[in-house]
Backbone as JSON Lines, residues from 0, in Angstrom:
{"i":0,"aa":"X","n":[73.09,26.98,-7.09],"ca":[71.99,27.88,-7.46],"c":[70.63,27.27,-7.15]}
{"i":1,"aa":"X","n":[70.54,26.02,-7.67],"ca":[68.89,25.22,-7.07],"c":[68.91,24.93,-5.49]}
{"i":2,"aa":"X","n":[70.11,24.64,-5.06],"ca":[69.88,24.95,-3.24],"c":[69.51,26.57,-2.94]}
{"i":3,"aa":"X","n":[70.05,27.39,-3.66],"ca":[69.96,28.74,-3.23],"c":[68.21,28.88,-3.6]}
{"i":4,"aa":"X","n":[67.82,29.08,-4.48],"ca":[66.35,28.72,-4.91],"c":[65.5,28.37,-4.39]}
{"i":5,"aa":"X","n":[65.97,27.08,-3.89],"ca":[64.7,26.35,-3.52],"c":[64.81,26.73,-1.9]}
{"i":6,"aa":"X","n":[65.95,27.0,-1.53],"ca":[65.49,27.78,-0.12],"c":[64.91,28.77,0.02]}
{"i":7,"aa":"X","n":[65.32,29.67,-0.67],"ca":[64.16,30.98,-0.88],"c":[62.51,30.54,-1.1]}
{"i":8,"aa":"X","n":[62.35,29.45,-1.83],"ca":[60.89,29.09,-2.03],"c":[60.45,29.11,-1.08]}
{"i":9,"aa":"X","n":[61.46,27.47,-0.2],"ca":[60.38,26.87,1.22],"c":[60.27,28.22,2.35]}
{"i":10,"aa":"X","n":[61.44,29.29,2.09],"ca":[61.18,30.56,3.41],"c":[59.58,31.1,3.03]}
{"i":11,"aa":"X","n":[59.37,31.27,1.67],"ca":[58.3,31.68,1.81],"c":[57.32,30.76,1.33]}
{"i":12,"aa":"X","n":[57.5,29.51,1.98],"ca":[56.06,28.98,1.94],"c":[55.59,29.21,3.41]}
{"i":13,"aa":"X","n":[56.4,29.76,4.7],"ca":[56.28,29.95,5.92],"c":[56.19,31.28,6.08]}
{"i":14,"aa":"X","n":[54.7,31.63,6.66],"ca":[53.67,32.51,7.22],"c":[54.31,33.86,7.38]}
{"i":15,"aa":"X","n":[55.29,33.93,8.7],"ca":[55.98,34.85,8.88],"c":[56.68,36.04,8.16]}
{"i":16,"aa":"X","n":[57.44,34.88,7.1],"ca":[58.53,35.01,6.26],"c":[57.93,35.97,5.11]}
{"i":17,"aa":"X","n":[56.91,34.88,4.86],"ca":[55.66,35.29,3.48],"c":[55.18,36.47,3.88]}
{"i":18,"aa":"X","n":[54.48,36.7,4.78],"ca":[53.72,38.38,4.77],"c":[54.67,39.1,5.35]}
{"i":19,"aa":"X","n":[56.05,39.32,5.82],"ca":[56.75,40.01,5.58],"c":[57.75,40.97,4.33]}
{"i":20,"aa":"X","n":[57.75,39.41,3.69],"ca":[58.64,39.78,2.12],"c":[57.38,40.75,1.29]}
{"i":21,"aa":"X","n":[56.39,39.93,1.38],"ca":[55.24,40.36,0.72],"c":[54.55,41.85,0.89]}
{"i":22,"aa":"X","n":[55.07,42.09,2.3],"ca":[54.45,43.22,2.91],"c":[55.09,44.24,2.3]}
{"i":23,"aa":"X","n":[56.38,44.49,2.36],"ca":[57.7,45.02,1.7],"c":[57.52,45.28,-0.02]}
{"i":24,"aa":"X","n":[56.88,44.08,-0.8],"ca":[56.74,44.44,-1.78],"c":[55.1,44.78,-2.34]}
{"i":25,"aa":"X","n":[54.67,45.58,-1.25],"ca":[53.07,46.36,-2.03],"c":[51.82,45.42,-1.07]}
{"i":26,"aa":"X","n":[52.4,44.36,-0.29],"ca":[50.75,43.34,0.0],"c":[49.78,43.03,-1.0]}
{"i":27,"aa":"X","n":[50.47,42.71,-2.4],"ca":[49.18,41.81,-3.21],"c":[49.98,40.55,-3.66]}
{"i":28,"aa":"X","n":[50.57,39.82,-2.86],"ca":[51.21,38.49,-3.27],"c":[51.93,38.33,-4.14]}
{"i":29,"aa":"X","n":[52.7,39.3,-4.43],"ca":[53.92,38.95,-5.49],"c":[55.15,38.05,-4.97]}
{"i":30,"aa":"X","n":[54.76,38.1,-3.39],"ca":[56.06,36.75,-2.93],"c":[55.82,35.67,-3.42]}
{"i":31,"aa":"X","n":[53.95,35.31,-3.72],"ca":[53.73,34.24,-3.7],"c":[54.27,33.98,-5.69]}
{"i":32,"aa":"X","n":[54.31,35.3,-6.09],"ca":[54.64,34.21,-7.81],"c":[56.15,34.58,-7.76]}
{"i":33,"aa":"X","n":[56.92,34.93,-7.13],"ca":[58.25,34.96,-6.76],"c":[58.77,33.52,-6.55]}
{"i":34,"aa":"X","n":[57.97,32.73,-5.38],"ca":[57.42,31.35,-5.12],"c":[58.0,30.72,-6.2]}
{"i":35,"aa":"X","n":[56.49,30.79,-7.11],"ca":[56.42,29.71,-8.74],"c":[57.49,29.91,-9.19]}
{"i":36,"aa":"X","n":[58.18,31.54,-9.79],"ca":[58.95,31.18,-10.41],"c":[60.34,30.89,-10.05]}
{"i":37,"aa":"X","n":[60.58,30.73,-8.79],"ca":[61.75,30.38,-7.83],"c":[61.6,28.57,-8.0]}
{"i":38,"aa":"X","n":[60.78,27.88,-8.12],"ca":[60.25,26.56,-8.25],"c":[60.54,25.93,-9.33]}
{"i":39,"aa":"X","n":[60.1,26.85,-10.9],"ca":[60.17,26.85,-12.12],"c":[62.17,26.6,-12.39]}
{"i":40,"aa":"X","n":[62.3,27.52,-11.9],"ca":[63.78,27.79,-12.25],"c":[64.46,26.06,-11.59]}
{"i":41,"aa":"X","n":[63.81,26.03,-9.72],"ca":[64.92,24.7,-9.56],"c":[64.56,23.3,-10.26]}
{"i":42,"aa":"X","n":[63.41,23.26,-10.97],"ca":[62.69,22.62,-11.69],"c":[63.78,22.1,-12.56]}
{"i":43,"aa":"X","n":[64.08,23.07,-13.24],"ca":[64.78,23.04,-15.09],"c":[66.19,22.85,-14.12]}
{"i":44,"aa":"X","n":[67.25,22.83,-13.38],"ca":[67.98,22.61,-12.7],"c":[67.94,21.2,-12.47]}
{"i":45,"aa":"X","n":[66.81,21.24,-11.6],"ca":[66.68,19.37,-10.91],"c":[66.8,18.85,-11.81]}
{"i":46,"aa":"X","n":[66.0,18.67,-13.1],"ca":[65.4,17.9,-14.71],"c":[67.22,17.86,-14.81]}
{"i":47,"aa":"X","n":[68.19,19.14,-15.34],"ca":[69.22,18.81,-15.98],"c":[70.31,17.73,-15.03]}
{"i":48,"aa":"X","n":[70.48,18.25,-13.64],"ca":[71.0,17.65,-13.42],"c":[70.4,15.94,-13.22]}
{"i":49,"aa":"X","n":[69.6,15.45,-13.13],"ca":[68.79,14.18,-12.84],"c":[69.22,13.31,-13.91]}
{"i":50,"aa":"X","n":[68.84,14.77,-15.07],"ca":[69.33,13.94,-16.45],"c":[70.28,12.75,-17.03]}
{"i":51,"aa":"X","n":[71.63,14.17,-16.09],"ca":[72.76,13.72,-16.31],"c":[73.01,12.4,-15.56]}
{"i":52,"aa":"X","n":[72.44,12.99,-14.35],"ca":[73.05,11.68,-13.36],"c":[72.47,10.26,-13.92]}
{"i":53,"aa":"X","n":[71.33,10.35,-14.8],"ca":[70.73,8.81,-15.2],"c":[71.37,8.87,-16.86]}
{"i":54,"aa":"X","n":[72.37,9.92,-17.17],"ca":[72.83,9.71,-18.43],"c":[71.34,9.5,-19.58]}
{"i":55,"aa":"X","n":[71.01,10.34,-19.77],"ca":[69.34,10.37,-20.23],"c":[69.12,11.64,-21.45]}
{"i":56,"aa":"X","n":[70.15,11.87,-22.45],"ca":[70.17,12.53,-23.42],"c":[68.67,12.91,-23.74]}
{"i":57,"aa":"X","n":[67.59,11.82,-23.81],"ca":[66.62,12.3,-24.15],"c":[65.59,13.05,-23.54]}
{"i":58,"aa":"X","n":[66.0,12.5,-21.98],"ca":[65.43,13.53,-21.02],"c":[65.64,15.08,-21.08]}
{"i":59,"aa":"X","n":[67.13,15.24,-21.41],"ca":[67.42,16.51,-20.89],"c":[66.86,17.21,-22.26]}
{"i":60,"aa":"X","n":[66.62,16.64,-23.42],"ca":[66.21,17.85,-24.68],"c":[64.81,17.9,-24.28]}
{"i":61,"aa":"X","n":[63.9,16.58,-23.43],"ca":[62.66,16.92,-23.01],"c":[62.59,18.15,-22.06]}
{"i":62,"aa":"X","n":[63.75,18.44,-21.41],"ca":[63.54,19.36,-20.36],"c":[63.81,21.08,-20.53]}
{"i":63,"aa":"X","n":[65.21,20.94,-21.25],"ca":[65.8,22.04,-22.07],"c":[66.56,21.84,-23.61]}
{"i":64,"aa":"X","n":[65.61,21.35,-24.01],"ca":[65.64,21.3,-25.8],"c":[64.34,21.94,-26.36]}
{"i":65,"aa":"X","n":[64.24,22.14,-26.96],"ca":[63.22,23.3,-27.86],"c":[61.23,22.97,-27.08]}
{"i":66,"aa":"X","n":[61.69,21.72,-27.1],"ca":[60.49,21.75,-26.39],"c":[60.14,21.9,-25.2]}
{"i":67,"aa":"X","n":[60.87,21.54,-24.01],"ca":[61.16,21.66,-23.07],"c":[61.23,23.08,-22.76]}
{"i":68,"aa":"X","n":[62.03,24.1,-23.48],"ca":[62.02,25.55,-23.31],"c":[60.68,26.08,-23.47]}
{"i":69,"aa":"X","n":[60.33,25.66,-24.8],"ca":[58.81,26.39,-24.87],"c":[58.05,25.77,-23.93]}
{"i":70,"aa":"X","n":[58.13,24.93,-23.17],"ca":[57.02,24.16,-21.87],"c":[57.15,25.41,-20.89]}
{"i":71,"aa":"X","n":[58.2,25.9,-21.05],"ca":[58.55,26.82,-19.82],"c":[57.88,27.93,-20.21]}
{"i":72,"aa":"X","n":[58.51,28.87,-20.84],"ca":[57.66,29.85,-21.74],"c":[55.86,29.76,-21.51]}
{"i":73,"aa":"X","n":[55.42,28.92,-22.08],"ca":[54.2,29.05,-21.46],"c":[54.0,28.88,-20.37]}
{"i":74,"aa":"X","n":[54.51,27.79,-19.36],"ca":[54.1,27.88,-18.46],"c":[54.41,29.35,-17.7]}
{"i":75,"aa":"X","n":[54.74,29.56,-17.5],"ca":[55.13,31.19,-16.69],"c":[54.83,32.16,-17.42]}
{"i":76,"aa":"X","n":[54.13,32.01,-18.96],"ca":[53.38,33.1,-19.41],"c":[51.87,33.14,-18.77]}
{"i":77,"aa":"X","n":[51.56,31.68,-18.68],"ca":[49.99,30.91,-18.25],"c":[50.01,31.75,-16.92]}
{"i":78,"aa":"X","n":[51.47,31.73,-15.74],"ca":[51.44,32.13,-14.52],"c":[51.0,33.14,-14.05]}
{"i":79,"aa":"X","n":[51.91,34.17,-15.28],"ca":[52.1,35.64,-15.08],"c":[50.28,36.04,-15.56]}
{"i":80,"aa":"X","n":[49.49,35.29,-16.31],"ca":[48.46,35.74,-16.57],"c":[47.27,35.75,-15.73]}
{"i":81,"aa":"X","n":[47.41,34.24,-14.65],"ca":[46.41,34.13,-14.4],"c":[46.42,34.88,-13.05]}
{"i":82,"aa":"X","n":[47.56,35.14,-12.82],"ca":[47.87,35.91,-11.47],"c":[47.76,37.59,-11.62]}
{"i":83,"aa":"X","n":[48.1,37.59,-12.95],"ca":[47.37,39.28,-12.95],"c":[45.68,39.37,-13.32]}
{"i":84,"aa":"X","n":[45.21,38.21,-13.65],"ca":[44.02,38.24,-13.46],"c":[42.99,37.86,-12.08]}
{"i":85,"aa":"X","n":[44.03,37.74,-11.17],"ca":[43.32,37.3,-9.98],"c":[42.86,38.4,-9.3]}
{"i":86,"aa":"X","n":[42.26,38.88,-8.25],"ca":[42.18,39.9,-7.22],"c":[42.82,39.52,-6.36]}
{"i":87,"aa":"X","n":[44.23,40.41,-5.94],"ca":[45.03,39.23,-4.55],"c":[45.33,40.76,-3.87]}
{"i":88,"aa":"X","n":[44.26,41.4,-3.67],"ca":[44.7,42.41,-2.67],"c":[44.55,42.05,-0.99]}
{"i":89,"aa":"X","n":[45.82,42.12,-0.92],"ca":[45.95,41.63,1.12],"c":[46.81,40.17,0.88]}
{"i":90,"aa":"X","n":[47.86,40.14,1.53],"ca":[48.89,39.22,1.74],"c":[48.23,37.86,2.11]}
{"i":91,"aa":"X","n":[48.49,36.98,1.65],"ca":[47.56,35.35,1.74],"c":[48.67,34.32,1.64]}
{"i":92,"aa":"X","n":[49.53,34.15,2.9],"ca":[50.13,32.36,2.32],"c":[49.67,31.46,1.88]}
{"i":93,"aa":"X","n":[49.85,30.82,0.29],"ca":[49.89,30.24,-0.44],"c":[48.09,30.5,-0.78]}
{"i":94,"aa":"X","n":[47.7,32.21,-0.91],"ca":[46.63,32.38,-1.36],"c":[45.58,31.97,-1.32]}
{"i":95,"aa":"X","n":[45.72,31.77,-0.07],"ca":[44.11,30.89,0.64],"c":[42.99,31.31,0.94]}
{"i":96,"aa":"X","n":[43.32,32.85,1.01],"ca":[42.67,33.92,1.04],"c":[41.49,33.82,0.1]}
{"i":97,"aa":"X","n":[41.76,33.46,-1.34],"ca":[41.45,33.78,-2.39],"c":[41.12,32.41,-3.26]}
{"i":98,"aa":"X","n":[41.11,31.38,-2.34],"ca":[41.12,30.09,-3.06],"c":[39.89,29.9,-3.68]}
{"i":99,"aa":"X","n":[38.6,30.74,-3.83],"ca":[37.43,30.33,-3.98],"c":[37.48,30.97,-5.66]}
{"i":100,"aa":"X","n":[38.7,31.86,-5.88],"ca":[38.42,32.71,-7.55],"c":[38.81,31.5,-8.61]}
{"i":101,"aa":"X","n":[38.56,31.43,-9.57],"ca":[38.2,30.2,-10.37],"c":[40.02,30.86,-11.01]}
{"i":102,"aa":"X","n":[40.52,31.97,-11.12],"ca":[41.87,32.2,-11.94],"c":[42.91,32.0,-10.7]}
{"i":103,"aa":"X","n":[42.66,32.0,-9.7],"ca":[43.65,31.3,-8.54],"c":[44.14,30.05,-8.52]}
{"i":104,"aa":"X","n":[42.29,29.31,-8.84],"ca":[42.57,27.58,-8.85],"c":[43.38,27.27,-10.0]}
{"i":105,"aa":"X","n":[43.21,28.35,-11.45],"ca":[43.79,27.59,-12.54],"c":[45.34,28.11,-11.99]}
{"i":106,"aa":"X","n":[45.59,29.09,-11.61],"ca":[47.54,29.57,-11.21],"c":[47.85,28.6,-10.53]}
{"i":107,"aa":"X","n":[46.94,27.76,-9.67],"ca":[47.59,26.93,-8.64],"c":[47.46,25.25,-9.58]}
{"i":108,"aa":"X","n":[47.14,25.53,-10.36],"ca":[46.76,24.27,-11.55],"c":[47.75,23.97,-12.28]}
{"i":109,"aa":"X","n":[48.64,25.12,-12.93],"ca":[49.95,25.95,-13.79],"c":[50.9,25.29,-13.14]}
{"i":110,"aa":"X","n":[50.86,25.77,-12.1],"ca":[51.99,25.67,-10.95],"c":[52.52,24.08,-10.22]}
{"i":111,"aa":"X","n":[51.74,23.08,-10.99],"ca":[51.32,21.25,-10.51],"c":[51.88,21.11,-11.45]}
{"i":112,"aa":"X","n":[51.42,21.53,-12.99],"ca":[51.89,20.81,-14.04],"c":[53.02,20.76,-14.26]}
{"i":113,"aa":"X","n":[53.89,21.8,-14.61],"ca":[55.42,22.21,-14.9],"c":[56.37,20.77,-13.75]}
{"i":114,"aa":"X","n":[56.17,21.06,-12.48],"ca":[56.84,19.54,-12.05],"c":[56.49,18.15,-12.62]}
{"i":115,"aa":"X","n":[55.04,18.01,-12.63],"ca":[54.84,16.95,-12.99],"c":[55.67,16.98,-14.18]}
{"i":116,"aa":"X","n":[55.54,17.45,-15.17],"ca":[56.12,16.77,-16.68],"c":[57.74,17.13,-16.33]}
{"i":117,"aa":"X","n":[58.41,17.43,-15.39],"ca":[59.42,17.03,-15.61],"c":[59.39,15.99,-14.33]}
{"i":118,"aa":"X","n":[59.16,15.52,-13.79],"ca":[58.95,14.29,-12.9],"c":[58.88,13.17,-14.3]}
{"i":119,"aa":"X","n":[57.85,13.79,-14.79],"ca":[57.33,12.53,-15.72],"c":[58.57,12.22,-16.67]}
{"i":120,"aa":"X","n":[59.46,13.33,-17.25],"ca":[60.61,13.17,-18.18],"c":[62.19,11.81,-17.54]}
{"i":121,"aa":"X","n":[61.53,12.11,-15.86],"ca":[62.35,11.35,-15.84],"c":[61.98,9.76,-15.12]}
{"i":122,"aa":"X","n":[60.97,9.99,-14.96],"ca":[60.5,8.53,-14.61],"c":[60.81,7.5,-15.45]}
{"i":123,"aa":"X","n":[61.33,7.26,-16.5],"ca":[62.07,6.41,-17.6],"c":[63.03,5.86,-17.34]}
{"i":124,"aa":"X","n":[63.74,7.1,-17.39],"ca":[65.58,6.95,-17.16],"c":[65.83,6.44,-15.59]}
{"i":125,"aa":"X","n":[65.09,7.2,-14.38],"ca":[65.26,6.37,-13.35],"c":[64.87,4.64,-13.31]}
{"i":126,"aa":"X","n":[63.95,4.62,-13.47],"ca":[63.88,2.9,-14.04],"c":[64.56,1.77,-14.67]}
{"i":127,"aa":"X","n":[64.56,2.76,-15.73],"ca":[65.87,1.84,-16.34],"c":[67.07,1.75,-15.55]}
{"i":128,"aa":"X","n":[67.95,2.71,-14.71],"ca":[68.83,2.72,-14.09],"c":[68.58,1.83,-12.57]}
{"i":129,"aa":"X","n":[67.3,1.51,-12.3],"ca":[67.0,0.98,-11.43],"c":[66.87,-0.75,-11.72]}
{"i":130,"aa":"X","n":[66.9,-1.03,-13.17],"ca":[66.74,-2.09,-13.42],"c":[68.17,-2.51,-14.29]}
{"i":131,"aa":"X","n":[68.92,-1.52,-14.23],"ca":[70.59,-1.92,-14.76],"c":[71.6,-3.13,-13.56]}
{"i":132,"aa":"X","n":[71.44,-4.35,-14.46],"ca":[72.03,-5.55,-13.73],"c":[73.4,-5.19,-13.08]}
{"i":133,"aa":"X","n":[73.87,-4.58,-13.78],"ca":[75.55,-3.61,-13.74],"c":[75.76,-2.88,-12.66]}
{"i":134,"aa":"X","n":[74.74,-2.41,-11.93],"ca":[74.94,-1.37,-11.29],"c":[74.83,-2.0,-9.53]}
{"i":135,"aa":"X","n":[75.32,-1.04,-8.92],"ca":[75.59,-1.53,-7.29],"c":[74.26,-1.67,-6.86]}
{"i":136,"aa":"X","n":[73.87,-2.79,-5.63],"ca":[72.86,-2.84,-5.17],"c":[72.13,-1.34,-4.71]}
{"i":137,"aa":"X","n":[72.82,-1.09,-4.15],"ca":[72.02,0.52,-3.34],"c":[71.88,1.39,-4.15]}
{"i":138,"aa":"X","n":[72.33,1.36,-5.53],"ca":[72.06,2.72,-6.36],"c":[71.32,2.26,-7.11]}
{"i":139,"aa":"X","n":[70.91,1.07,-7.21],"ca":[69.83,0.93,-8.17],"c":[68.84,0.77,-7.24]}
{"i":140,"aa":"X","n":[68.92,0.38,-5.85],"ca":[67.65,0.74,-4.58],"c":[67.15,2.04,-4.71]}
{"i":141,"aa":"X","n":[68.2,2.86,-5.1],"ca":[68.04,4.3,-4.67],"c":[67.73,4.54,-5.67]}
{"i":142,"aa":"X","n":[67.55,4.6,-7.18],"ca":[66.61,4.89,-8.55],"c":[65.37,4.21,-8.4]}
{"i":143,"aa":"X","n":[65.42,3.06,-7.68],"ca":[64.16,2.72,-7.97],"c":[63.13,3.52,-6.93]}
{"i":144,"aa":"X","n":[63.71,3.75,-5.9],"ca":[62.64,4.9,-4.94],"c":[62.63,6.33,-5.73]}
{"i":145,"aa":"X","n":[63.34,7.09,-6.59],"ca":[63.37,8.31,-7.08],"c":[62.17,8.25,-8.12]}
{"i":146,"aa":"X","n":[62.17,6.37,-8.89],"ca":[61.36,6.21,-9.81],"c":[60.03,6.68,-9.39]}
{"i":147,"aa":"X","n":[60.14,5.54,-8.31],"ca":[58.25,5.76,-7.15],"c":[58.3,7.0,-7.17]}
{"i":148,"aa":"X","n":[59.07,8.0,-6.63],"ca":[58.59,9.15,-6.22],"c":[58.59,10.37,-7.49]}
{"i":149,"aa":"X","n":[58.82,10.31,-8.63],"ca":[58.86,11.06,-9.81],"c":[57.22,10.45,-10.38]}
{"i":150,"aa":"X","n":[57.3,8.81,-10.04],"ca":[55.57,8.33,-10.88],"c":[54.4,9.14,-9.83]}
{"i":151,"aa":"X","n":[54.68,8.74,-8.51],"ca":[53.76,9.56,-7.67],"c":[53.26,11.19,-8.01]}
{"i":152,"aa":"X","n":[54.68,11.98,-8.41],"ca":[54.28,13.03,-8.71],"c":[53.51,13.47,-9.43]}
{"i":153,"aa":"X","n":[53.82,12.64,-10.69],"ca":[52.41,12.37,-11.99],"c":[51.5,11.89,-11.65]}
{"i":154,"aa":"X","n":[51.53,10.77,-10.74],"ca":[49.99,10.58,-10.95],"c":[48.95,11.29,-9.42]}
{"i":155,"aa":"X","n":[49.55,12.22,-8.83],"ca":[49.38,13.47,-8.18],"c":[48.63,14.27,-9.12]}
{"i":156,"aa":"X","n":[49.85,14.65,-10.0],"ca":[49.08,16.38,-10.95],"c":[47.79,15.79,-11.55]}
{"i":157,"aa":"X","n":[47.8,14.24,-12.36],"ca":[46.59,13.71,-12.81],"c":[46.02,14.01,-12.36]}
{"i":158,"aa":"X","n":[45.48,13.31,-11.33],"ca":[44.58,13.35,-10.33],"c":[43.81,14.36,-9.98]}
{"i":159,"aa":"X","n":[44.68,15.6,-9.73],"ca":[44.29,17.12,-9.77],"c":[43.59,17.28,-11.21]}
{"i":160,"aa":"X","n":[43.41,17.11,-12.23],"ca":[43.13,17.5,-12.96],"c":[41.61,17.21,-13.38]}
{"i":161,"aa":"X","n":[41.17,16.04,-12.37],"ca":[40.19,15.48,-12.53],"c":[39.33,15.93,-11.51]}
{"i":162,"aa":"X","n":[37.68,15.68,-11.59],"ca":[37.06,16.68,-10.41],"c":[37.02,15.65,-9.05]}
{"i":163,"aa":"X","n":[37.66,14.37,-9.18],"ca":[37.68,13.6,-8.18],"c":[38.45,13.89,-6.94]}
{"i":164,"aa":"X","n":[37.39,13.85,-5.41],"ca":[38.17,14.89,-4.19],"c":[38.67,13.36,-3.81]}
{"i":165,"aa":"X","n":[40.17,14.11,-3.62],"ca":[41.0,13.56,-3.14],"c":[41.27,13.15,-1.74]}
{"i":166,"aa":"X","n":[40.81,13.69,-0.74],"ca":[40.94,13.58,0.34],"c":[42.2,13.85,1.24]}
{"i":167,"aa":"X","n":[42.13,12.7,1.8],"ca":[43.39,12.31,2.48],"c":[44.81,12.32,1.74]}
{"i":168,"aa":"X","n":[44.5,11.95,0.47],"ca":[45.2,11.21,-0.56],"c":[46.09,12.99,-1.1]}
{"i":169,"aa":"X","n":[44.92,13.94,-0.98],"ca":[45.67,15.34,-1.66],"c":[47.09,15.59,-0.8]}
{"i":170,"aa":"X","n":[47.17,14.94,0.67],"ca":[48.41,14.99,1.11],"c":[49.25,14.03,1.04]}
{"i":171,"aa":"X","n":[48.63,13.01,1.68],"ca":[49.32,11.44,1.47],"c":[50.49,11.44,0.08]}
{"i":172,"aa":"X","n":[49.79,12.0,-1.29],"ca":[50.75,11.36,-2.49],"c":[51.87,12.2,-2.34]}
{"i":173,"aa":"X","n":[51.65,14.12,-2.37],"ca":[52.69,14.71,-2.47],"c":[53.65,14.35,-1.7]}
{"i":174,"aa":"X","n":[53.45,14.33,-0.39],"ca":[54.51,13.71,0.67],"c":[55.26,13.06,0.81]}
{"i":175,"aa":"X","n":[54.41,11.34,0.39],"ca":[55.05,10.36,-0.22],"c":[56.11,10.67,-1.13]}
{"i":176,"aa":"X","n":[55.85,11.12,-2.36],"ca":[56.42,11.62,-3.45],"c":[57.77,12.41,-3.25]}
{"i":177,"aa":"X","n":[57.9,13.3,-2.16],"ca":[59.03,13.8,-1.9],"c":[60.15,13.06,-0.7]}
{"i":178,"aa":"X","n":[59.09,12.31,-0.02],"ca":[59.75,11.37,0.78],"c":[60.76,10.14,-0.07]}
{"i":179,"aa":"X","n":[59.79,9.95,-0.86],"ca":[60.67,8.52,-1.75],"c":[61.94,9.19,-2.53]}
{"i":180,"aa":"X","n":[61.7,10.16,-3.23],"ca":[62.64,10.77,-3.93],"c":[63.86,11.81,-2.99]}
{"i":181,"aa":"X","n":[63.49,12.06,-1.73],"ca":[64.51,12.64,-1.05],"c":[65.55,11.35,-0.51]}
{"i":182,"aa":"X","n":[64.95,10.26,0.02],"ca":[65.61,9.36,0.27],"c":[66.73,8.46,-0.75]}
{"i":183,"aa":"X","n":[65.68,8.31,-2.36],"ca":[66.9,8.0,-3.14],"c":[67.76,8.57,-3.52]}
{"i":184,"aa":"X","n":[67.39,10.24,-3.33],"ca":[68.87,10.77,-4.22],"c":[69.7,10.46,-2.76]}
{"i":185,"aa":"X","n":[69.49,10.63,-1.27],"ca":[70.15,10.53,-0.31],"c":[70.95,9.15,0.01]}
{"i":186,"aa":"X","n":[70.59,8.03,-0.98],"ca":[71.11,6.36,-1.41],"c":[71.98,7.05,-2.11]}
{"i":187,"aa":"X","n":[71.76,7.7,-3.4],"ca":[72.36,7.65,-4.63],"c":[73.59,8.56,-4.39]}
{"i":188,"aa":"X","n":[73.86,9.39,-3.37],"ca":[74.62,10.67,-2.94],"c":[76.16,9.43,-2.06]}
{"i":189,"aa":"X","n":[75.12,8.94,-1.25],"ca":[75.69,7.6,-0.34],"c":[76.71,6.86,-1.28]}
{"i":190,"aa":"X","n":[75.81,5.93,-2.16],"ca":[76.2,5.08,-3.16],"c":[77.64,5.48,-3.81]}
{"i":191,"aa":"X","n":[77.81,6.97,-4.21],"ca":[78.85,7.66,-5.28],"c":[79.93,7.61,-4.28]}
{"i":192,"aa":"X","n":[79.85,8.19,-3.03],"ca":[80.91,8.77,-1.87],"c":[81.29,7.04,-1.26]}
{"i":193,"aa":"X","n":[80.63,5.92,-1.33],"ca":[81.27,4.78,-1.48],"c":[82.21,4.49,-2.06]}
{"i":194,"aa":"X","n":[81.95,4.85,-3.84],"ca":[82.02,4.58,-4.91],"c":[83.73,5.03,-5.26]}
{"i":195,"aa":"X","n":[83.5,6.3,-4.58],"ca":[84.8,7.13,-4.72],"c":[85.79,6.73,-3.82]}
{"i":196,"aa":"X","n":[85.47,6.28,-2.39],"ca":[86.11,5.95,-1.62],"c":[87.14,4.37,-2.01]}
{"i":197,"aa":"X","n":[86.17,3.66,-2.3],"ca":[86.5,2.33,-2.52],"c":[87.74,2.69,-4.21]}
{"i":198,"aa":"X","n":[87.51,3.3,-4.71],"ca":[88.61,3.59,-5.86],"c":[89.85,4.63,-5.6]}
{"i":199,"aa":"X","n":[89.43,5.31,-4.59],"ca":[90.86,6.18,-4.12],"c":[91.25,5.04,-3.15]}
{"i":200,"aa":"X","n":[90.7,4.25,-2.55],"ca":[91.84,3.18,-1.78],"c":[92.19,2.16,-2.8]}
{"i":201,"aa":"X","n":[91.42,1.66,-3.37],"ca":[92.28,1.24,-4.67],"c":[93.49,1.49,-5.57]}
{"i":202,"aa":"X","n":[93.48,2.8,-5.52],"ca":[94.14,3.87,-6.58],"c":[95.51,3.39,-5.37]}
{"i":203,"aa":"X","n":[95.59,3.9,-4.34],"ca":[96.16,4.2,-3.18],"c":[97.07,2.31,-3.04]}
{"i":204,"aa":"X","n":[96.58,1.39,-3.34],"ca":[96.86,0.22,-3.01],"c":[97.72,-0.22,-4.17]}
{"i":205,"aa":"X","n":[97.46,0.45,-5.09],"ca":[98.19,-0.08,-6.22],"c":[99.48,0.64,-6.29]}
């Protein structure tokens, strides 16, 4: 379901895709909060499963335990508000159109935070798993890059939050950030299918 999701997102973060779907539904950017809450959803997905995989009980009630739910709740109440308060008449990938309305910047503000704090929920548990003596060299290589790239994400949304222009840096971190963390879960995916291998020939030897 979060592969199904999050492909639907990235189709319409691309031009084509976007003012077509969009066109279809009226031309005032409802692809684009289709978007958020297509994001939102693989969000609370990524958080549970991440959870699990770092065995992180406390993560996952941060993510979907009472508080964690109500994080959601507002956030996508905050969404649904500031986006019906915007003027988004005429189709705009990723609302650029419209970037100058002060209730755009805060939807696109909404829309930073919700990852970050679950980035941030798990920047803990990856660490620690990155610093578990117990564990195979490459999977604790591979937490400790998920770590970098979950801290990057936070200190990304920070950053945004402050009136300091970012520059170069407004691309540089996100990038980074998905680079480090695509690569460790792609260790950590590695690491398991080792993991399994080396114990079914085991299993098999005995």
């Amino acid at each position: 379901m979060a592969l199904l999701l999050l492909t639907c997102a990235v189709g319409l973060s691309i031009e084509p895709i976007y003012l077509a779907v969009d066109g279809a539904l009226g031309g005032v950017n409802i692809a684009n909060l289709l978007l958020r809450m297509a994001l939102y959803a693989v969000f609370v997905l990524f958080g549970i499963r991440m959870a699990a995989a770092f065995d992180s009980a406390r993560a996952r009630r941060l993510i979907v335990g009472p508080v964690g739910l109500s994080i959601v709740a507002v956030t996508v109440a905050a969404t649904l508000y500031f986006f019906a308060a915007s003027e988004l008449e005429g189709s705009s990938t990723g609302l650029r159109a419209f970037g100058d309305q002060d209730t755009v910047q805060q939807y696109a503000t909404v829309g930073r935070l919700y990852p970050g704090y679950v980035a941030a929920c798990l920047v803990v548990p990856a660490a620690l798993a990155a610093l578990d003596r117990h564990g195979r060299t490459v999977h604790r290589l591979a937490c400790a890059l998920v770590a970098c790239g979950y801290a990057l994400v936070v200190v990304f949304v920070l950053l945004r939050l402050t009136p300091l222009d970012l520059m170069h840096w407004d691309i540089v971190l996100p990038f980074s950030a998905i680079l480090l963390t695509v690569l460790g879960l792609c260790l950590i995916w590695a690491s398991r299918a080792v993991g399994r291998k080396s114990s079914s020939s085991g299993n098999k030897l005995a």
